[in-house]
N, CA and C atoms as a LAMMPS dump frame, in Angstrom:
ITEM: TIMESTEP
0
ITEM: NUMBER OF ATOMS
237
ITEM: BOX BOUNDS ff ff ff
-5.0000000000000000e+02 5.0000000000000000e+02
-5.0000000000000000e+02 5.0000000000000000e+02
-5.0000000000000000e+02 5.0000000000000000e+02
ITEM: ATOMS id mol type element x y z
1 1 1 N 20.721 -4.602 1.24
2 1 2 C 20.876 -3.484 2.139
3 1 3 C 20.25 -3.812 3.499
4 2 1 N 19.255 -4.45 3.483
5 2 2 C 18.521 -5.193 4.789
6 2 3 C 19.242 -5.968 5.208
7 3 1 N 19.729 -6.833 4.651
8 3 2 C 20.552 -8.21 6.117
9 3 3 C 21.698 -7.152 6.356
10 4 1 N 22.288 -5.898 5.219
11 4 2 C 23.417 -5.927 5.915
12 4 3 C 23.051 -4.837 7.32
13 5 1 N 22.17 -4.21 7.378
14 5 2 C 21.739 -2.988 8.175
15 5 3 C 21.229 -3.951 9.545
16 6 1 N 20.115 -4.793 8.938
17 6 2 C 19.693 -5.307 10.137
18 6 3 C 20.354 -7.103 10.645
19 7 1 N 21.438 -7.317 10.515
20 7 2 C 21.854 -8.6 10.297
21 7 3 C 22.048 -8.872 11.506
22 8 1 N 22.624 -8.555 12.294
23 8 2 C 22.972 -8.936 13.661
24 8 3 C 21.879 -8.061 14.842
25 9 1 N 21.693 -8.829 16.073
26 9 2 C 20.903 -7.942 16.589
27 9 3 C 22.05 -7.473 17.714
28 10 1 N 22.143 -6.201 18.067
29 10 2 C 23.12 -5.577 19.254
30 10 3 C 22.401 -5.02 20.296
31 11 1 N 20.898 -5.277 20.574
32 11 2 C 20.427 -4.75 21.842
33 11 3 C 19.493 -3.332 21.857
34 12 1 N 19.738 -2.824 20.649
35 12 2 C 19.5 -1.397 20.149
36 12 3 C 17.985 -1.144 20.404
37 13 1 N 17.142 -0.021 19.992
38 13 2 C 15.88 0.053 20.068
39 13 3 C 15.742 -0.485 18.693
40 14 1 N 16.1 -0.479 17.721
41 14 2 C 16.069 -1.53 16.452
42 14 3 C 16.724 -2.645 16.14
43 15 1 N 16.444 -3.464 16.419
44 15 2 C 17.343 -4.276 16.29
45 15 3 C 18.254 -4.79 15.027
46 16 1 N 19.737 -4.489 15.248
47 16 2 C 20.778 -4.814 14.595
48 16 3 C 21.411 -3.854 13.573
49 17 1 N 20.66 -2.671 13.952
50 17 2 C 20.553 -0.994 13.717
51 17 3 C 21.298 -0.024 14.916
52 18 1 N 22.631 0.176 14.342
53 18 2 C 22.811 1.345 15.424
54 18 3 C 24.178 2.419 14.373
55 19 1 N 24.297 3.027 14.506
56 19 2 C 25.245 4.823 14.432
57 19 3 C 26.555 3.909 13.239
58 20 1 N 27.65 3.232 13.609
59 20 2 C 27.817 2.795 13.243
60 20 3 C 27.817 1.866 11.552
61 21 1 N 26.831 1.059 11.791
62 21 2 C 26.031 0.102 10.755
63 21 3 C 25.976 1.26 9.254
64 22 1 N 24.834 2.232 9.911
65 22 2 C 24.563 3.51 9.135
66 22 3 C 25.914 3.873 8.521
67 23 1 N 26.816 4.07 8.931
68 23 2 C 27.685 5.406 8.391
69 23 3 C 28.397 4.278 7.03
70 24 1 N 28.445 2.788 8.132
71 24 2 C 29.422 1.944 6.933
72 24 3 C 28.6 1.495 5.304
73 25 1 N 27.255 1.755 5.572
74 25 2 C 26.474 1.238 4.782
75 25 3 C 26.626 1.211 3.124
76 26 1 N 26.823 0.23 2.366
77 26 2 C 26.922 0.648 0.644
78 26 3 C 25.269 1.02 0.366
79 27 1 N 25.129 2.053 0.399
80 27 2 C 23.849 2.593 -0.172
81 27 3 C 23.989 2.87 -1.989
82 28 1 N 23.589 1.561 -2.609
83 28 2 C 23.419 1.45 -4.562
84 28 3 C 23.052 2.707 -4.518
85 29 1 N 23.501 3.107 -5.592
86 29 2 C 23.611 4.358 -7.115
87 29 3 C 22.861 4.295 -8.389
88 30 1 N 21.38 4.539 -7.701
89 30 2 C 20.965 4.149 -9.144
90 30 3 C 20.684 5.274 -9.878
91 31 1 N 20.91 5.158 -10.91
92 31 2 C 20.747 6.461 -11.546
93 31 3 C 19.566 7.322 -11.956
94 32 1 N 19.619 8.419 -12.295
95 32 2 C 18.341 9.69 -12.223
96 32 3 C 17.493 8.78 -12.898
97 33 1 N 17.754 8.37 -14.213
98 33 2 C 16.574 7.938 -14.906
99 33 3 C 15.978 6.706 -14.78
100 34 1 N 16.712 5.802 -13.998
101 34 2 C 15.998 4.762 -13.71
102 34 3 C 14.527 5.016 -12.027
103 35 1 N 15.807 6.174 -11.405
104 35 2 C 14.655 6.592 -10.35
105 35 3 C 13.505 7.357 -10.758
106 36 1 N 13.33 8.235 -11.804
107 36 2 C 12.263 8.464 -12.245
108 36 3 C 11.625 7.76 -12.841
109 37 1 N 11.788 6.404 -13.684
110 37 2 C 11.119 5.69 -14.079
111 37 3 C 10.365 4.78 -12.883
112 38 1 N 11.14 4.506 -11.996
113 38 2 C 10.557 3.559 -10.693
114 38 3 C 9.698 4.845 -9.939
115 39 1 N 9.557 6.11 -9.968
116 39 2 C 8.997 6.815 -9.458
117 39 3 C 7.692 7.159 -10.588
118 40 1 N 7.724 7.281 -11.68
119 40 2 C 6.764 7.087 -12.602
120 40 3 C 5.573 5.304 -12.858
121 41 1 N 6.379 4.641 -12.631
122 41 2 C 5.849 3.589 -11.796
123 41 3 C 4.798 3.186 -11.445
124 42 1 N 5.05 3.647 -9.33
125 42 2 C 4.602 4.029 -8.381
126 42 3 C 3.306 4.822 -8.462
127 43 1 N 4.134 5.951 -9.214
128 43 2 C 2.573 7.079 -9.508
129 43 3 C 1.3 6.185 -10.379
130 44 1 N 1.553 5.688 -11.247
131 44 2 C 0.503 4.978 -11.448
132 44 3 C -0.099 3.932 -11.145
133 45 1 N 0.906 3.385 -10.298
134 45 2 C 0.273 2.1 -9.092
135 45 3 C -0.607 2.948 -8.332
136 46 1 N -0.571 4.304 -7.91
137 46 2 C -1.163 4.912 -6.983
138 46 3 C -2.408 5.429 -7.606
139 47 1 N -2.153 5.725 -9.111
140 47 2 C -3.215 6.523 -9.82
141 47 3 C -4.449 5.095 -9.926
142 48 1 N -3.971 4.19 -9.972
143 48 2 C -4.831 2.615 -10.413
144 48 3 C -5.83 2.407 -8.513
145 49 1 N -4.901 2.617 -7.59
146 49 2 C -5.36 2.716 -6.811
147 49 3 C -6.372 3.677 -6.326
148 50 1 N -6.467 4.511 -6.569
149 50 2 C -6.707 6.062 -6.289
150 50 3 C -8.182 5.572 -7.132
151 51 1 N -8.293 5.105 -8.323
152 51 2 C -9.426 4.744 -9.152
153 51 3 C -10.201 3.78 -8.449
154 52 1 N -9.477 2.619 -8.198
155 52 2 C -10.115 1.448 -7.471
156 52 3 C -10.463 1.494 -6.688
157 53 1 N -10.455 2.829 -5.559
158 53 2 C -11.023 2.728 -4.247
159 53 3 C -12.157 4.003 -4.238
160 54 1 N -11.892 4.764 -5.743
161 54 2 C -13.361 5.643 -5.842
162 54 3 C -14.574 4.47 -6.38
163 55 1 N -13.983 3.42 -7.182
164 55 2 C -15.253 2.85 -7.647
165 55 3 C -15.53 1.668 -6.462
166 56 1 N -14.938 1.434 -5.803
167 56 2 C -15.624 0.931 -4.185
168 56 3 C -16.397 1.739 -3.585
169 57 1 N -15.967 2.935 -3.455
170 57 2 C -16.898 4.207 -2.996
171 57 3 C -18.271 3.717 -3.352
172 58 1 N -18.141 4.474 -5.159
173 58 2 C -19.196 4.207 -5.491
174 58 3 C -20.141 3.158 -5.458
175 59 1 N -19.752 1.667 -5.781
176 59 2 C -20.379 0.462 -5.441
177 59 3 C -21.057 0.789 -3.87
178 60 1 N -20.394 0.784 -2.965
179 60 2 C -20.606 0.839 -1.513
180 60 3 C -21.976 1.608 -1.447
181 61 1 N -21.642 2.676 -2.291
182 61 2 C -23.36 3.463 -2.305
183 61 3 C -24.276 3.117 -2.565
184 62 1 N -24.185 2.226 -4.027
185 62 2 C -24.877 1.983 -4.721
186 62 3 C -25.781 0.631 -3.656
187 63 1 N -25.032 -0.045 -3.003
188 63 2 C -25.197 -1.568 -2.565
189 63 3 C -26.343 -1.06 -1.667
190 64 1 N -25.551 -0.003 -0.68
191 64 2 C -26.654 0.335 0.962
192 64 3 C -27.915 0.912 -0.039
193 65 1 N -27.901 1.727 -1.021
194 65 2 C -29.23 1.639 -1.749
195 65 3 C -30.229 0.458 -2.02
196 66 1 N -29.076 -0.33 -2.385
197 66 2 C -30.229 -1.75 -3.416
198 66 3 C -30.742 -2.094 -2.213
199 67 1 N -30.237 -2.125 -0.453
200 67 2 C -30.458 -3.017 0.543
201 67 3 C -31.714 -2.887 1.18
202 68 1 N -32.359 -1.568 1.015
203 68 2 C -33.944 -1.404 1.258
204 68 3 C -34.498 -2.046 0.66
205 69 1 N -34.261 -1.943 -0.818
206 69 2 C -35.294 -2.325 -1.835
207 69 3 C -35.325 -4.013 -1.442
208 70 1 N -34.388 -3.983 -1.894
209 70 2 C -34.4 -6.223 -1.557
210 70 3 C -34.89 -6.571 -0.246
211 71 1 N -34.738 -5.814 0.919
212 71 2 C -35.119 -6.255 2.344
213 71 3 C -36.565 -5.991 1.929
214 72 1 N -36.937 -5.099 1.438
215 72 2 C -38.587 -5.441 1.495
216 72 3 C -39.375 -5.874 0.607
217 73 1 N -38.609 -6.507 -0.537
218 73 2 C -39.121 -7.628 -1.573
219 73 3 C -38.828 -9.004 -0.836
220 74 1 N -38.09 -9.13 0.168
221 74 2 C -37.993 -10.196 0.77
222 74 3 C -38.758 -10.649 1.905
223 75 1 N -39.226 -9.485 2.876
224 75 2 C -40.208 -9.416 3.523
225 75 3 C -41.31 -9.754 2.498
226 76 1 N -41.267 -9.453 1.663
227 76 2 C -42.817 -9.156 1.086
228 76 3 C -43.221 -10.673 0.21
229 77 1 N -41.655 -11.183 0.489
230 77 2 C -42.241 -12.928 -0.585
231 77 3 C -41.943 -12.635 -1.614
232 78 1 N -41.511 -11.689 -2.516
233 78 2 C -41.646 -11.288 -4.01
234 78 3 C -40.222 -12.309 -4.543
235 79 1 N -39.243 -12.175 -3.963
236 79 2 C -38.292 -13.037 -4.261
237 79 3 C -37.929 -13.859 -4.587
């Protein structure tokens, strides 16, 4: 669907995109249940994400905490 939309460039503010291109386009038919499955998917690529960037959160907190403690066991020689 990409080379055929954007295949040629004609000058356009997109290039190789114009009024035309659009209307002739074979836009695939995929069917309900395969789009809910690729949309069921997604959601849990997002839900995995959504997890992975609370427990960065959390780490992130946890780290600027440990960074007193170690800066002044390191000052202090204890290290």
């Amino acid at each position: 669907m990409r080379e055929e939309l954007l295949g040629q460039t004609t000058g356009t503010a997109i290039p190789g995109l114009n009024g035309e291109k659009i209307k002739n386009a074979q836009i695939p038919n995929i069917p309900v249940l395969e789009q809910r499955r690729i949309v069921a998917e997604l959601d849990a690529l997002q839900e995995q994400v959504d997890t992975l960037k609370h427990l960065q959160s959390k780490t992130a907190v946890e780290l600027d905490a440990l960074l007193p403690a170690i800066l002044d066991r390191a000052f202090k020689g204890e290290l």
